[in-house]
TORTORVEX-657536 format. One line per 2 residues: number of its first residue (from 1); their letters; for each residue x, y, z of N, C-alpha, C. Coordinates in nm, 2 decimals. Example, Ala and Ser with C-alpha at 12.3 -4.5 7.8 and 13.67 -1.06 7.14 Angstrom:
# residues 2
1 = AS = 1.32 -0.57 0.78 1.23 -0.45 0.78 1.32 -0.33 0.78; 1.28 -0.22 0.71 1.37 -0.11 0.71 1.29 0.00 0.79 .
//
This chain:
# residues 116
1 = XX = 9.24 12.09 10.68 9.34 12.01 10.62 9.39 12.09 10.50; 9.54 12.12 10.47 9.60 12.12 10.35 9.59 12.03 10.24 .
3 = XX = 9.60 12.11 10.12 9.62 12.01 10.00 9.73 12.05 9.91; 9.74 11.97 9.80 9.82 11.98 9.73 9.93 11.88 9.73 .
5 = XX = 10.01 11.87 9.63 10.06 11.76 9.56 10.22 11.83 9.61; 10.32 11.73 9.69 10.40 11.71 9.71 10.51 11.64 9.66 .
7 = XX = 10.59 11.64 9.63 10.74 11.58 9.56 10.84 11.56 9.68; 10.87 11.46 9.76 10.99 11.42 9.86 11.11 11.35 9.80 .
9 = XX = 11.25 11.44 9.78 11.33 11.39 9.72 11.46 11.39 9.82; 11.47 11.23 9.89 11.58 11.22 9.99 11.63 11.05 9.95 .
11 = XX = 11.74 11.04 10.03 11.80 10.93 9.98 11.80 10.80 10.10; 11.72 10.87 10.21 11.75 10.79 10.33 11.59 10.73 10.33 .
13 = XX = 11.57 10.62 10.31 11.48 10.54 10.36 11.37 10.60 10.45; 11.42 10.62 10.54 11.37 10.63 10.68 11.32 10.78 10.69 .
15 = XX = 11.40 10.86 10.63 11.33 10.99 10.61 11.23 11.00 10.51; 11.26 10.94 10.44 11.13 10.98 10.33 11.01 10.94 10.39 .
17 = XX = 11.02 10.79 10.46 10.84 10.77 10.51 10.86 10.84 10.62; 10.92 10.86 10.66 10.88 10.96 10.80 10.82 11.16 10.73 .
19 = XX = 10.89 11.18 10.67 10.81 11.30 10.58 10.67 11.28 10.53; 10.68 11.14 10.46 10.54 11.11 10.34 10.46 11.09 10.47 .
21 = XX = 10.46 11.03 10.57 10.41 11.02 10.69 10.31 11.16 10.74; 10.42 11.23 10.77 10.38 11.39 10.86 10.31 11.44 10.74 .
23 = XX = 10.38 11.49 10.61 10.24 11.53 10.51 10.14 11.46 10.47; 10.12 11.36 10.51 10.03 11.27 10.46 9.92 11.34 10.56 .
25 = XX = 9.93 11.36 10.69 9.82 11.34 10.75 9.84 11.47 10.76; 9.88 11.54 10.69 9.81 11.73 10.67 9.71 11.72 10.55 .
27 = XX = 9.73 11.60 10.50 9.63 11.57 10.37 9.71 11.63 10.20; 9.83 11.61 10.25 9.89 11.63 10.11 9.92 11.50 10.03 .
29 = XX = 9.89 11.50 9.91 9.92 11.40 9.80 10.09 11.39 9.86; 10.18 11.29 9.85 10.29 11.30 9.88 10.35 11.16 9.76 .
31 = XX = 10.45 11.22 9.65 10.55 11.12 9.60 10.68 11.14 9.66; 10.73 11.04 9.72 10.87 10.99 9.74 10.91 10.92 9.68 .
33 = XX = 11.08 11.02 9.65 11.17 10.95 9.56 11.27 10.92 9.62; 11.40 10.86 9.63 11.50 10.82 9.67 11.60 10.91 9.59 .
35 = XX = 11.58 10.94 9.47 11.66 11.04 9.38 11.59 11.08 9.30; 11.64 11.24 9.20 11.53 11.30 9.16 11.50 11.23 9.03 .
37 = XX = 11.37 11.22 9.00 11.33 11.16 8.91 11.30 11.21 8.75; 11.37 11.12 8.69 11.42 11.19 8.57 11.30 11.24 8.50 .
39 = XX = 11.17 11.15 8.53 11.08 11.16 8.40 10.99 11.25 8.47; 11.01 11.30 8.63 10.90 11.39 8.65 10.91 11.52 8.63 .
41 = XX = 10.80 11.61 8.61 10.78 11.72 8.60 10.73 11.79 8.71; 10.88 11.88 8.74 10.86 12.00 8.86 10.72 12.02 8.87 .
43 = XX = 10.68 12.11 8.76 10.51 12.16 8.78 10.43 12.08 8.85; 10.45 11.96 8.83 10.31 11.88 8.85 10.30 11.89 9.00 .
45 = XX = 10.38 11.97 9.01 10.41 11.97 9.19 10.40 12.10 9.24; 10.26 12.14 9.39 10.30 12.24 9.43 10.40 12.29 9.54 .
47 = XX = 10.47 12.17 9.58 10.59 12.20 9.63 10.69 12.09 9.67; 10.80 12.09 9.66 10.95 11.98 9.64 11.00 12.03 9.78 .
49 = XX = 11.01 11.92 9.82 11.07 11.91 9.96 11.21 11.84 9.91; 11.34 11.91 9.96 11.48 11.79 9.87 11.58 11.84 9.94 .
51 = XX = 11.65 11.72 9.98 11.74 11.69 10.05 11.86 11.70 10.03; 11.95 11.77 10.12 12.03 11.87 10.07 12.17 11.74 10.01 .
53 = XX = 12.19 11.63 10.06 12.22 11.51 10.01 12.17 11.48 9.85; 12.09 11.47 9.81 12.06 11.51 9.70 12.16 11.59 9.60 .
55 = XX = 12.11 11.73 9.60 12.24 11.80 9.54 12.39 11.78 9.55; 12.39 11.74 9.63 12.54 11.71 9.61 12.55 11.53 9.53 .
57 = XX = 12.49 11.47 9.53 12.47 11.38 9.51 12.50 11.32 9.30; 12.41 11.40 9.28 12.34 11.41 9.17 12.34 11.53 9.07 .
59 = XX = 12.40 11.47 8.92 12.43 11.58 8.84 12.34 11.61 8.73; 12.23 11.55 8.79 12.09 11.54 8.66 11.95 11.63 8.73 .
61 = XX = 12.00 11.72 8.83 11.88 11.77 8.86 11.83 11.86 8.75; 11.73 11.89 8.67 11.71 11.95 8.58 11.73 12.12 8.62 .
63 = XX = 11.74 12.18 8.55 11.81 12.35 8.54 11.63 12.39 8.61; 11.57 12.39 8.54 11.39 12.45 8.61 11.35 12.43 8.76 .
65 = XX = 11.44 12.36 8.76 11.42 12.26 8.96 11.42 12.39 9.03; 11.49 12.45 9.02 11.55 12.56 9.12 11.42 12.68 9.09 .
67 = XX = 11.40 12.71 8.95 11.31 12.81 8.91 11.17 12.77 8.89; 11.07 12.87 8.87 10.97 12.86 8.84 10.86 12.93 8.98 .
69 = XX = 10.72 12.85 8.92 10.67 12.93 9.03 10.60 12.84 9.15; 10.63 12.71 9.15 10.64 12.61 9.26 10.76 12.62 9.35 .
71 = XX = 10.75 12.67 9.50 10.82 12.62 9.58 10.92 12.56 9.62; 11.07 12.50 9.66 11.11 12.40 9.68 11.20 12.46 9.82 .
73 = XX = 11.16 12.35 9.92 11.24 12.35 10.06 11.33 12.25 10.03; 11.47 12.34 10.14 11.55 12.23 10.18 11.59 12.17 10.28 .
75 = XX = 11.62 12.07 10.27 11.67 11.99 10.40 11.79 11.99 10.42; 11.83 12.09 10.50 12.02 12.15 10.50 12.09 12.07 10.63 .
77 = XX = 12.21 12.03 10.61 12.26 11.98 10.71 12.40 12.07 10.75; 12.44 12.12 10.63 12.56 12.20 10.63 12.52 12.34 10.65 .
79 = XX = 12.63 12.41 10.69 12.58 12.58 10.73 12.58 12.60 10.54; 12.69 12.59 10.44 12.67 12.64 10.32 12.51 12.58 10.25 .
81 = XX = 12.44 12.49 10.30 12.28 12.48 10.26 12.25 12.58 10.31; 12.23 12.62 10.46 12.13 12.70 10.56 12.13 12.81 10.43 .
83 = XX = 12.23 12.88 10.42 12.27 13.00 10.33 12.22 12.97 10.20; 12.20 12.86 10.12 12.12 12.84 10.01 12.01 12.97 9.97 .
85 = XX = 12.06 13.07 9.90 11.99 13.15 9.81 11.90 13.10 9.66; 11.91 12.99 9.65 11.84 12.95 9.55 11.73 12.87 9.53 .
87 = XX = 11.71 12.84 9.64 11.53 12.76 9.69 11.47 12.86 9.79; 11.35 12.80 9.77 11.26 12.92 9.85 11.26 12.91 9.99 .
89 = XX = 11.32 12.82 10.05 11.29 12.81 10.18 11.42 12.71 10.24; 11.46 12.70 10.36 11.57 12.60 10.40 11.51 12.54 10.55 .
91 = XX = 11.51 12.43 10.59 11.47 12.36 10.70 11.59 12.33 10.76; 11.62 12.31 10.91 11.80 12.31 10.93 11.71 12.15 10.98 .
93 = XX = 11.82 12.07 10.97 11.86 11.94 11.00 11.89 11.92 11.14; 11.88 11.86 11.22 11.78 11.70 11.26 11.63 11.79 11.26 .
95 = XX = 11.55 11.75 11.21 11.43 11.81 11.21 11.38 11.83 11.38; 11.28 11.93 11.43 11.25 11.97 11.48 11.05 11.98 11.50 .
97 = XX = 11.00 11.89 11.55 10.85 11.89 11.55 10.72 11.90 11.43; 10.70 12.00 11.36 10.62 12.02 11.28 10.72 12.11 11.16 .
99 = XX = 10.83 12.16 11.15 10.90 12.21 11.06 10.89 12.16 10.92; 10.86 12.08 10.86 10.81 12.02 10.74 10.68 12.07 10.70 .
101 = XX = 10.58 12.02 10.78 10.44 12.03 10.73 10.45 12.19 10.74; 10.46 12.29 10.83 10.44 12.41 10.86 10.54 12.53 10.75 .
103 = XX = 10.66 12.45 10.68 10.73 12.48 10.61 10.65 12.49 10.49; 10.61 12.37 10.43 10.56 12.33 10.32 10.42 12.38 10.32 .
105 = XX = 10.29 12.46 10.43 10.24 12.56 10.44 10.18 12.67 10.41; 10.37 12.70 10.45 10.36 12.88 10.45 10.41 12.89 10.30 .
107 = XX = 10.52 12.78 10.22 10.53 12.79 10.10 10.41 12.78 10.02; 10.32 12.70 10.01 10.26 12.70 9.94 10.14 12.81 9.91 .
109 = XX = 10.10 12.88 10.05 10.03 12.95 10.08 10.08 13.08 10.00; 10.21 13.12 10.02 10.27 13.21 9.96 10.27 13.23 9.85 .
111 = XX = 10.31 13.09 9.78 10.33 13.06 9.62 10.17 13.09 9.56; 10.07 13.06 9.61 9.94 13.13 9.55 9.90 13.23 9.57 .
113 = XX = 9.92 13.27 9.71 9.89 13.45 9.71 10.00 13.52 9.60; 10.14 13.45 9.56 10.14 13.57 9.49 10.14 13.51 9.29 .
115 = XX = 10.05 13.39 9.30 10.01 13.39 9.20 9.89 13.45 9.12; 9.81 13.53 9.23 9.71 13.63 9.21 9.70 13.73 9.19 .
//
């Protein structure tokens, strides 16, 4: 089982428990938000799953979202997401079997090897 502390930031109902669902039972801690939440802190998280709805959405994503040394996947629906140079990873839209949990992973996995 995986661990670690998860952040799911999408606007559709239906996806978010279906995400908090699939990581849930890789054994990750999982918060779902509906929008990004103002009072949380990126860190507290080893990796932000966020919905490419979202960004466009919303003019308060904080500036550190993007940086640092936690992970964040996106959930692209548009070809200009897939191309997203500025998150660590991009997931293409309608999801596809295990693409989340296996996403979220190999990020995290990464994000500690190369915190060593």
């Amino acid at each position: 089982m995986h661990s670690g502390r998860i952040l799911v930031v999408a606007p559709d109902d239906d996806l978010r428990r279906s995400l908090t669902f699939a990581l849930a039972a890789y054994g990750y801690t999982v918060v779902a938000e509906q929008a990004w939440p103002g009072d949380a802190t990126a860190d507290a998280f080893d990796c932000i799953v966020l919905d490419e709805q979202v960004l466009s959405k919303s003019s308060t994503l904080p500036p550190a979202l993007l940086s640092g040394p936690r992970p964040v996947l996106l959930l692209a629906y548009s070809e200009d997401a897939l191309a997203n140079e500025a998150v660590t990873g991009v997931i293409a839209m309608p999801l596809k079997g295990e693409a989340v949990p296996q996403a979220v992973a190999a990020a995290i996995a990464t994000a500690r090897q190369n915190a060593k």
